[in-house]
C-alpha positions as CSV (number, residue, x, y, z in Angstrom):
1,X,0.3,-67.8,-42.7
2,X,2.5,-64.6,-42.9
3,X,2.1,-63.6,-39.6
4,X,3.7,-67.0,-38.7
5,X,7.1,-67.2,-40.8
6,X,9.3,-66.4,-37.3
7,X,7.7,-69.8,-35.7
8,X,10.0,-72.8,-36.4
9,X,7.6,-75.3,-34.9
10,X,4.6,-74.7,-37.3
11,X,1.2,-74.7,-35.2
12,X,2.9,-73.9,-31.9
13,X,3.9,-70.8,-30.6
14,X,4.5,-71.2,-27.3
15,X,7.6,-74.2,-28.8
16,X,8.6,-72.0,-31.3
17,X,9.0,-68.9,-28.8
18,X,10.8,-70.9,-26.5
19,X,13.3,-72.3,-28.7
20,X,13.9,-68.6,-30.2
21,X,14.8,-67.4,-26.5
22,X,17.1,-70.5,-25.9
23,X,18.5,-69.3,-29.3
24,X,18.9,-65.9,-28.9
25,X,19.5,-66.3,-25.0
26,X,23.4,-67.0,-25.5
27,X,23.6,-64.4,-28.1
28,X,21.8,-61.6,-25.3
29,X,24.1,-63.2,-22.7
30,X,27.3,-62.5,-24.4
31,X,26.1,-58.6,-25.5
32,X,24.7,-58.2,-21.5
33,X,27.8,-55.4,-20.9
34,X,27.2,-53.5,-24.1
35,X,23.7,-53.4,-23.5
36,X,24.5,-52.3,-20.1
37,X,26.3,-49.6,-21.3
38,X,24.3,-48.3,-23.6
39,X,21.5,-48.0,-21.3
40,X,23.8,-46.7,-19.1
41,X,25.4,-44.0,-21.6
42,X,21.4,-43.4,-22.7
43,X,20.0,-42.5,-19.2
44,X,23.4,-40.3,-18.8
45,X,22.7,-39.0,-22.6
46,X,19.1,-37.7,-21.1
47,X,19.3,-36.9,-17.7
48,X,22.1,-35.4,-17.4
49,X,21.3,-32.1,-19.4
50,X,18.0,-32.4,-17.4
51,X,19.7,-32.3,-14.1
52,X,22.2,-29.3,-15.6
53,X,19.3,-27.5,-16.5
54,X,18.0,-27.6,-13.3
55,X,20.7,-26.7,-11.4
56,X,21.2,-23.5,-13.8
57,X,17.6,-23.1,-13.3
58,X,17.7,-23.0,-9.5
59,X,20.5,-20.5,-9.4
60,X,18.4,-18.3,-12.2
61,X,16.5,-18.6,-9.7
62,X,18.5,-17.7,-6.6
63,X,20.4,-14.8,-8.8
64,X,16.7,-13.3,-9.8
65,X,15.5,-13.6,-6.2
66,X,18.5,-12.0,-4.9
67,X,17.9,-9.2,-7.6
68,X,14.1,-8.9,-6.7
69,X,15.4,-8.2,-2.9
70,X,17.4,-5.2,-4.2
71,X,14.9,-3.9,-6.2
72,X,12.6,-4.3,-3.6
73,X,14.8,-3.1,-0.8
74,X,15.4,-0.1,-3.0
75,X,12.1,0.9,-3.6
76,X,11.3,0.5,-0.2
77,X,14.1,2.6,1.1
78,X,12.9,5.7,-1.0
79,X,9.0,5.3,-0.3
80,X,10.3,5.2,3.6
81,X,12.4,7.9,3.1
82,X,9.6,10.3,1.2
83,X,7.3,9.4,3.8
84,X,10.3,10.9,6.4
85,X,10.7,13.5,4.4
86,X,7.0,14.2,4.5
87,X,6.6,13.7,8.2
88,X,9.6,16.4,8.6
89,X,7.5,19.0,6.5
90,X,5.0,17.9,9.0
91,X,6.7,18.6,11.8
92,X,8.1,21.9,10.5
93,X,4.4,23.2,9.3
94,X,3.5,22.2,12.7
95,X,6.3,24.2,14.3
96,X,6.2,27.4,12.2
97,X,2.1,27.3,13.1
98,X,1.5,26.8,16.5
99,X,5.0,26.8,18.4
100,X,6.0,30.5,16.7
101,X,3.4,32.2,18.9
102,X,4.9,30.2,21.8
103,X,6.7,33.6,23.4
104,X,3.4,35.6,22.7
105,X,2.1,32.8,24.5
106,X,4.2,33.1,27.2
107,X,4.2,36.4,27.6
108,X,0.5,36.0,28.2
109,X,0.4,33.4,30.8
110,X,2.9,35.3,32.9
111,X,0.5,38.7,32.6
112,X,-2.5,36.6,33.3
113,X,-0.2,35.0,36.2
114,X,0.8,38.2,37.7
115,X,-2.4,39.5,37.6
116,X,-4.3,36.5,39.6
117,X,-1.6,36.7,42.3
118,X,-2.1,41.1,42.4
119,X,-5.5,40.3,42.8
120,X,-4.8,37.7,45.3
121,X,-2.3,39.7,47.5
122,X,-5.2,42.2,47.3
123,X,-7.9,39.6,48.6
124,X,-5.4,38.8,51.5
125,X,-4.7,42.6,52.8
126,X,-6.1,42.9,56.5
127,X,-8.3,45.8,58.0
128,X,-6.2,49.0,59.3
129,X,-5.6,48.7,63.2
130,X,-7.7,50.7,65.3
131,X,-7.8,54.7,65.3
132,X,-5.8,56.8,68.4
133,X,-8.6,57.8,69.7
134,X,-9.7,54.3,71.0
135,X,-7.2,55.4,73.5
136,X,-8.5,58.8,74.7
137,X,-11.9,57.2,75.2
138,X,-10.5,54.6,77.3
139,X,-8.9,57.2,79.5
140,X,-12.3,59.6,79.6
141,X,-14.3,56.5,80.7
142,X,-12.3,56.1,83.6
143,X,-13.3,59.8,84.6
144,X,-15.8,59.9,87.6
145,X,-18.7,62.0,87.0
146,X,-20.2,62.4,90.6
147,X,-23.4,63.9,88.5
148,X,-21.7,66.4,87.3
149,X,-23.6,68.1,84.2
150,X,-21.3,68.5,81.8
151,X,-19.2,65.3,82.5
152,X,-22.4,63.5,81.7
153,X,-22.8,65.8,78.4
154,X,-19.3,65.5,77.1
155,X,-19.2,61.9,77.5
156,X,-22.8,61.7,75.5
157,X,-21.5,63.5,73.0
158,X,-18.4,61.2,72.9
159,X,-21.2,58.1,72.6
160,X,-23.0,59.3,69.8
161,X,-19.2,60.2,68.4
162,X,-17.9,56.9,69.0
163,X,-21.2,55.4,67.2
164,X,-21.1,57.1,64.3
165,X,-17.7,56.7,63.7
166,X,-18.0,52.6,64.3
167,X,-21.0,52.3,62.0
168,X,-18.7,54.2,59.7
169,X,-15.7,52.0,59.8
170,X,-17.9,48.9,60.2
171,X,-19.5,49.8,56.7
172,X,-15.9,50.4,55.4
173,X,-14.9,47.2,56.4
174,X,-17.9,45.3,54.7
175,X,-17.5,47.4,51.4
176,X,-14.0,45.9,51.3
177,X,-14.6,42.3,52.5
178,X,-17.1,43.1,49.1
179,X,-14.7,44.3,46.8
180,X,-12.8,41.1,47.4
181,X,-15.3,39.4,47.0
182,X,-15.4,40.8,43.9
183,X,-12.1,39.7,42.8
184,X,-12.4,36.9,43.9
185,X,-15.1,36.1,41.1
186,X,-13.1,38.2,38.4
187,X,-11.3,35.0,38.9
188,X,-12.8,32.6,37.5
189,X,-12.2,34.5,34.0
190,X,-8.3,34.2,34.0
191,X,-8.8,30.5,35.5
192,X,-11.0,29.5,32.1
193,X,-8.1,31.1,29.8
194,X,-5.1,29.7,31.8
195,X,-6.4,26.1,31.6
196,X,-7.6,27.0,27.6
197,X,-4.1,28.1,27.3
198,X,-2.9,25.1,28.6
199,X,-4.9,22.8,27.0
200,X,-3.9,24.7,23.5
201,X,-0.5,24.4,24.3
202,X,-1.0,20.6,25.9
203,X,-2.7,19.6,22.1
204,X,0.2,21.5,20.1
205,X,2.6,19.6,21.9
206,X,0.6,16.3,21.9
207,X,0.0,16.4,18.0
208,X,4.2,16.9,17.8
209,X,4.5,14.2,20.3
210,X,2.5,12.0,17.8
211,X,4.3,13.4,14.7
212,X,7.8,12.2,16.2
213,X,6.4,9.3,16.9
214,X,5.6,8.2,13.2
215,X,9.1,9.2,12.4
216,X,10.5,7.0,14.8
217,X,8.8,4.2,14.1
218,X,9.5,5.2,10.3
219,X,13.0,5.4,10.9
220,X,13.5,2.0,12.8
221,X,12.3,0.8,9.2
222,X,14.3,2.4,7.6
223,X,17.2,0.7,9.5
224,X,15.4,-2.6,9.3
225,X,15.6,-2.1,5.5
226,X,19.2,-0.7,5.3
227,X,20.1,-3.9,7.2
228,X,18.5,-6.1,4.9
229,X,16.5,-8.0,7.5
230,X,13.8,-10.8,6.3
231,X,11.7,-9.2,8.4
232,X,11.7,-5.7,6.5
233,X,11.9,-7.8,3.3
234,X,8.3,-9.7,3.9
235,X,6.5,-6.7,5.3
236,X,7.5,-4.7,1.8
237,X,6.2,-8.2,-0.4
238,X,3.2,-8.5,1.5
239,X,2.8,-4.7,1.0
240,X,3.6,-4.9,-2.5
241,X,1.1,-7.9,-3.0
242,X,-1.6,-5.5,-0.8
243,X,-0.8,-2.6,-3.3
244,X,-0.8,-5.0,-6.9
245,X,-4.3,-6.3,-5.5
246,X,-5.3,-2.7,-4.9
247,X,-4.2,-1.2,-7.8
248,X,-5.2,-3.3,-10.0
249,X,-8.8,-3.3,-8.3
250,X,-8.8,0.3,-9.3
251,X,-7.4,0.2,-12.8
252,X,-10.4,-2.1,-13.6
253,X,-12.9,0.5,-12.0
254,X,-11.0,2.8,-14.7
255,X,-11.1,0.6,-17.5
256,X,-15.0,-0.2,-16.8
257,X,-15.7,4.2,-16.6
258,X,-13.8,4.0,-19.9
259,X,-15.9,1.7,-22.0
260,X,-18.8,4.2,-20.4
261,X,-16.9,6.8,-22.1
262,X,-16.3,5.1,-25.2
263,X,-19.4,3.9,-25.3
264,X,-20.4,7.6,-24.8
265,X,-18.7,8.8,-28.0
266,X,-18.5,6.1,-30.1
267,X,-21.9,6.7,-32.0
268,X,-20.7,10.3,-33.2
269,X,-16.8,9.5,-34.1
270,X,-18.9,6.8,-36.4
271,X,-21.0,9.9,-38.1
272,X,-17.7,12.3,-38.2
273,X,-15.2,10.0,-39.1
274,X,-17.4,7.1,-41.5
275,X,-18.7,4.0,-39.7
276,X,-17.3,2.4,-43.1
277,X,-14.2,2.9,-43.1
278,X,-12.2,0.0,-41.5
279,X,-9.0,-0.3,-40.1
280,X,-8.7,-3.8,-40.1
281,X,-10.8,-6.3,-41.0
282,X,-12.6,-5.7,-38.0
283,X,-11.9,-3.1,-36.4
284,X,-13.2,0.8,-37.6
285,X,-11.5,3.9,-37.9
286,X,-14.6,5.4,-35.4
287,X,-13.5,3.1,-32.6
288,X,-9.7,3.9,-33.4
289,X,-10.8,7.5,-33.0
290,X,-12.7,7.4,-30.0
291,X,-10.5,5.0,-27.9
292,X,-7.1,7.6,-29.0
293,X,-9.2,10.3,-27.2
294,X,-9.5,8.4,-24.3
295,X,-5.9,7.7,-24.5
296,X,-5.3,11.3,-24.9
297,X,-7.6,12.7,-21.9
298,X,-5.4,10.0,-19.7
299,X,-2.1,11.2,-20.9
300,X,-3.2,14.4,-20.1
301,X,-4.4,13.7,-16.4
302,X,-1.0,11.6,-15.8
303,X,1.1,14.9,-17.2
304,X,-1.0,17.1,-14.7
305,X,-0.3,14.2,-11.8
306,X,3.4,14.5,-12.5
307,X,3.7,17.8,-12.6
308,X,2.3,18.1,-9.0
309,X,4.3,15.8,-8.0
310,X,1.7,13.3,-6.5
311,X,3.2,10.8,-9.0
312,X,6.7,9.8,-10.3
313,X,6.9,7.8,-13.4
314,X,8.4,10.4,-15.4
315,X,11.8,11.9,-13.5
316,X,12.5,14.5,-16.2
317,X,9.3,16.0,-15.0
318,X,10.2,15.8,-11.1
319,X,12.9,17.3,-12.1
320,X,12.2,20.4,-14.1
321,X,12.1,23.7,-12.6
322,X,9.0,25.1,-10.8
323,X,8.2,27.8,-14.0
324,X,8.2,25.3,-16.5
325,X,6.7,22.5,-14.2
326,X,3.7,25.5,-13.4
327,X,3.8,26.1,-17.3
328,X,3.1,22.4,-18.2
329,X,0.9,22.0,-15.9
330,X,-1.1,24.3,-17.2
331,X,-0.9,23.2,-20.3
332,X,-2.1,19.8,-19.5
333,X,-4.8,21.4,-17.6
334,X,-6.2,23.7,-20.8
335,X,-6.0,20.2,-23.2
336,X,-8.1,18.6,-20.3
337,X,-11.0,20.9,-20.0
338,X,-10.8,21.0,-23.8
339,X,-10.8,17.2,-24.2
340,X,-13.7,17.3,-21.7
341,X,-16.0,19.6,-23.5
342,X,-15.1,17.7,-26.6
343,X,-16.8,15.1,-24.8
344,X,-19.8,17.1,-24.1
345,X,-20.3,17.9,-27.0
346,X,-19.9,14.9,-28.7
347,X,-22.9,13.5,-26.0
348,X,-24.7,15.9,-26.7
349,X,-24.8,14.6,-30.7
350,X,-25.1,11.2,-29.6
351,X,-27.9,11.8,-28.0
352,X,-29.5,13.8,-31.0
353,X,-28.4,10.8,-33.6
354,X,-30.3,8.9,-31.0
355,X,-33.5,11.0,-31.3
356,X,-33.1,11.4,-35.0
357,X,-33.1,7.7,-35.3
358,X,-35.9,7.1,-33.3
359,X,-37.9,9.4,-35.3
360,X,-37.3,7.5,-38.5
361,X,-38.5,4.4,-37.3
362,X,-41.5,6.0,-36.0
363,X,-41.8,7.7,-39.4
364,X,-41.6,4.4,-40.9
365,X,-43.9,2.3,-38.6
366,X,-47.4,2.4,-39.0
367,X,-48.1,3.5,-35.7
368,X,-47.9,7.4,-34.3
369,X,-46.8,7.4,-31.4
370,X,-47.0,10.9,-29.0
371,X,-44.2,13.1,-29.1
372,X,-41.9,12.8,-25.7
373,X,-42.3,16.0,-23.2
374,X,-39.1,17.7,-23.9
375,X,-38.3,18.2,-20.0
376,X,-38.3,14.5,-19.7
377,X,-36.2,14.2,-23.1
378,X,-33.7,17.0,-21.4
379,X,-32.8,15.2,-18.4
380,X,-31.2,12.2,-20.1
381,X,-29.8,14.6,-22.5
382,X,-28.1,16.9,-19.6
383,X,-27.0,13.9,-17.5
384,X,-24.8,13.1,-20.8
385,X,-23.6,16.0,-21.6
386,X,-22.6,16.4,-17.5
387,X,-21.2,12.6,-17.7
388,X,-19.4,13.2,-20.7
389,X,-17.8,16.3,-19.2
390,X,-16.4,15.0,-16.1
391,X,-15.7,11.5,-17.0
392,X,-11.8,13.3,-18.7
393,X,-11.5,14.4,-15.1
394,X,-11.8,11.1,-13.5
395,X,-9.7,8.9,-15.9
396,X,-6.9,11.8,-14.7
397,X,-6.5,10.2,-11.7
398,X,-5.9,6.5,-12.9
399,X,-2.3,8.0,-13.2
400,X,-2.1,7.2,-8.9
401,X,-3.5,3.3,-9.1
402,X,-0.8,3.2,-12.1
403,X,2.2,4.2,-10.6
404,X,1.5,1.8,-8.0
405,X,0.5,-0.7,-10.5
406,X,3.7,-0.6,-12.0
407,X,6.0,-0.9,-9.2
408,X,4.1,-3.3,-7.5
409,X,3.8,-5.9,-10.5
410,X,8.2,-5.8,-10.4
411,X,7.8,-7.8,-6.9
412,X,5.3,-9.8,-8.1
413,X,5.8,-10.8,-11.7
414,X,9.4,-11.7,-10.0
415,X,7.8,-13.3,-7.2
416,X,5.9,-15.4,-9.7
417,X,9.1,-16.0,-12.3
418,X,11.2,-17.4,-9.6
419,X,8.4,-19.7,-8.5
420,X,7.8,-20.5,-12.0
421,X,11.8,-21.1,-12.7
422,X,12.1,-23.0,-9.7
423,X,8.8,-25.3,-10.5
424,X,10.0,-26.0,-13.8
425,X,13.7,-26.6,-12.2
426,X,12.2,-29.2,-10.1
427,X,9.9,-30.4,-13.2
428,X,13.8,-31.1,-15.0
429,X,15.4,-32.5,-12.0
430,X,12.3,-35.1,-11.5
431,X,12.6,-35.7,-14.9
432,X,16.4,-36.8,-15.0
433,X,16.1,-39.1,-12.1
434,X,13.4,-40.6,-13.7
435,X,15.0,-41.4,-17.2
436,X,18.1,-42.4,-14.6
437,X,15.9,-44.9,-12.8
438,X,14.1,-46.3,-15.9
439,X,17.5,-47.3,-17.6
440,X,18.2,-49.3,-14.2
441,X,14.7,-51.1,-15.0
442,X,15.5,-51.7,-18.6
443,X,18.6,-53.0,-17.3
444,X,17.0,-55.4,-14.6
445,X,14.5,-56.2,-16.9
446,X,17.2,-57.6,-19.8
447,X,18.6,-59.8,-16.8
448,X,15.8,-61.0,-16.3
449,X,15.1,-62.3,-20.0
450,X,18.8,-64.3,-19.5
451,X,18.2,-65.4,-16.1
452,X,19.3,-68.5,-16.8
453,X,22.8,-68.0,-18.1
454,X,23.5,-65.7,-15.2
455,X,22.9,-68.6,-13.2
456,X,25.3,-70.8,-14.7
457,X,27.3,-68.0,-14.5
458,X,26.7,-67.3,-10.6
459,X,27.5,-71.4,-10.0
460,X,30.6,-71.0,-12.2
461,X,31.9,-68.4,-9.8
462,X,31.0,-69.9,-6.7
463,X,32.9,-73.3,-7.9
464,X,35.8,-71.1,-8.8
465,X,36.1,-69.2,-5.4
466,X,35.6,-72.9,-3.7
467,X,38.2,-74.7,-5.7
468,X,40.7,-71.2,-5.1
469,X,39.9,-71.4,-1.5
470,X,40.8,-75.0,-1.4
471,X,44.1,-74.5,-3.2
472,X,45.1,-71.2,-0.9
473,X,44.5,-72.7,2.5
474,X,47.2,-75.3,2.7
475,X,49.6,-73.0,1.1
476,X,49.0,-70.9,4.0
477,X,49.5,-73.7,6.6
478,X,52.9,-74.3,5.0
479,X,53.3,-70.7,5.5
């Protein structure tokens, strides 16, 4: 019975609810604008700093993406410009190389020249006219001899003259059709370097064709960037995307070779530095040890990656003068090899704590096994000693996936934070209109629970407006 002390007919609730609502009914009617306006001042109360926040977040938003562009335009503008700069050296290695031997060059095409057209002015010389004495024969042949002895004998002797002197000259004249014959085939030695010559010189000036080429188009970025096109501005975020994906492709390839290397040296740090001693609850001073020497042997290669300049995280470094640049780098260099046949060695003790261990648990089994070959024990033994050596070397060159790690993950962590902002913007603006739009429901649904004295209230107004109407209209015919 004390769930029924609100019912004033006992035993009926549907009377006793409907008598409370015609109660309370005038009551609601008469608070109808305060409740209005609290709901009103409520959905203002809430969705308005929702709303605010949003717009502050969209132009968070708009200010970061803005800044993102700059940085990105920036960046962009010096990687075009070093690869300008580069293609320049290029050009300039190209023309110190080849093109300085141009006038020796020169010099011997136009000998080679002048010698094929000697030879060729030679080849083209005619046979020397006829001798005088073509001319003295003629006139003795016209002699009559009228059997006379020694007409007959002189002009024999003039025959066998005249033939021995044409079998002569013809000879000469077939020895020098010969000789040019003869240079005409020396030819074809001159004709093989002139077109090698050529073709040298056609390459050298193809490859500086092609070289000019890549600047121009290299340059036309540059001006696409300087402008501050969209166009430049999505071909450097989908290039910084390509280079994030790459990169950090790579940088896991490095971190799996340097668990191998930890892996590789953990064993022994645990016998030199005490596998008991902990750092932490869970963590051991052996692990500590090992993983600051891989940190170490990376430090190392990125210091000898900046100091030849492949890499540019560290400006001071760019910067320094080429002594002390060629002084750290070999400093670098020396703690590398030594890291590196740290390493080896320390392999080479993991691998005899392996064997030693082995051993005892043989010693302690009940079964003798046969002792291992040691050739066959060498070659696992070597291949860590070798892997231990030149893992250093490779972690050196994470420093190149790095830098380009780093400078790619500005484009796209503030790719991703102006999504997120503007997501979350959206998230508050939805919000707002929604607690907006609910206190309009809460507000149709408490005229709906007094329904019915809106009604009288709606007929009360209509009878007003008629009985105003009624009264106006002959005022206006008197008018």
């Amino acid at each position: 019975m004390s769930n029924q002390f609100w019912m004033i007919w006992p035993g009926n609730a549907v009377a006793s609810a409907l008598i409370l609502a015609a109660i309370a009914m005038p009551f609601l009617y008469a608070a109808r604008r305060l409740v209005h306006d609290l709901l009103h001042s409520l959905g203002r109360m809430a969705g308005g700093p929702l709303r605010l926040g949003a717009r502050w977040l969209f132009a968070t938003a708009r200010d970061m993406k803005e800044r993102n562009k700059a940085v990105l335009l920036a960046h962009g503008r010096e990687e075009v410009g070093q690869h300008i700069e580069r293609e320049f050296e290029r050009i300039s290695a190209l023309v110190t190389r080849d093109l300085e031997g141009y006038p020796a060059l020169q010099r011997k095409l136009l000998e080679e020249i002048t010698r094929v057209e000697e030879d060729y002015k030679k080849c083209g010389e005619v046979p020397p006219p006829p001798p005088e004495w073509v001319e003295a024969v003629t006139s003795i042949a016209k002699v009559k001899s009228d059997s006379n002895e020694m007409v007959q004998r002189i002009l024999e002797e003039i025959k066998r003259s005249v033939h021995a002197i044409h079998d002569k000259a013809l000879g000469e004249y077939r020895r020098a059709y010969e000789s040019r014959h003869k240079i005409l085939n020396g030819f074809m030695p001159f004709w093989r370097s002139l077109d090698k010559t050529f073709g040298q010189v056609d390459q050298k000036l193809t490859g500086l064709h092609q070289t000019s080429s890549k600047i121009d188009a290299q340059m036309e970025k540059y001006e696409q960037i300087n402008k501050k096109t969209d166009k430049a501005e999505h071909a450097l975020t989908v290039s910084a995307f390509t280079q994030f994906a790459i990169s950090t492709m790579v940088l896991l390839i490095a971190v799996g070779g340097a668990l191998v290397n930890f892996k590789l040296i953990a064993l022994p740090f645990s016998e030199m530095v005490g596998s008991g001693d902990y750092l932490t609850s869970t963590l051991r001073m052996s692990d500590v040890a090992a993983l600051v020497i891989i940190f170490l042997e990376a430090t190392m290669g990125l210091f000898v990656m900046e100091t030849l300049r492949i890499t540019h995280l560290f400006p001071l470094i760019a910067n320094m003068n080429d002594r002390m640049r060629r002084r750290m780098l070999w400093v670098a260099v020396v703690f590398l090899v030594v890291f590196a046949g740290i390493e080896a060695a320390l392999a080479l003790m993991r691998d005899m704590l392996s064997a030693d261990k082995q051993a005892l648990v043989q010693s302690l089994s009940s079964a003798q096994a046969a002792p291992p070959d040691p050739l066959l024990r060498m070659i696992p033994t070597t291949a860590q000693m070798v892997l231990g050596f030149f893992l250093p070397f490779a972690l050196a060159f994470v420093a190149v996936p790095l830098e380009s790690f780093v400078y790619s993950l500005r484009t796209v962590g503030g790719a991703f934070a102006v999504m997120l902002i503007r997501a979350t913007a959206f998230v508050l603006r939805v919000l707002g209109n929604l607690i907006r739009q609910l206190c309009k429901v809460l507000i149709g649904i408490y005229d709906v629970t007094i329904v019915l004295p809106l009604l009288v209230e709606r007929l009360v107004k209509a009878a007003r407006s008629e009985s105003d109407g009624s009264e106006s209209r002959p005022v206006k015919r008197a008018a």
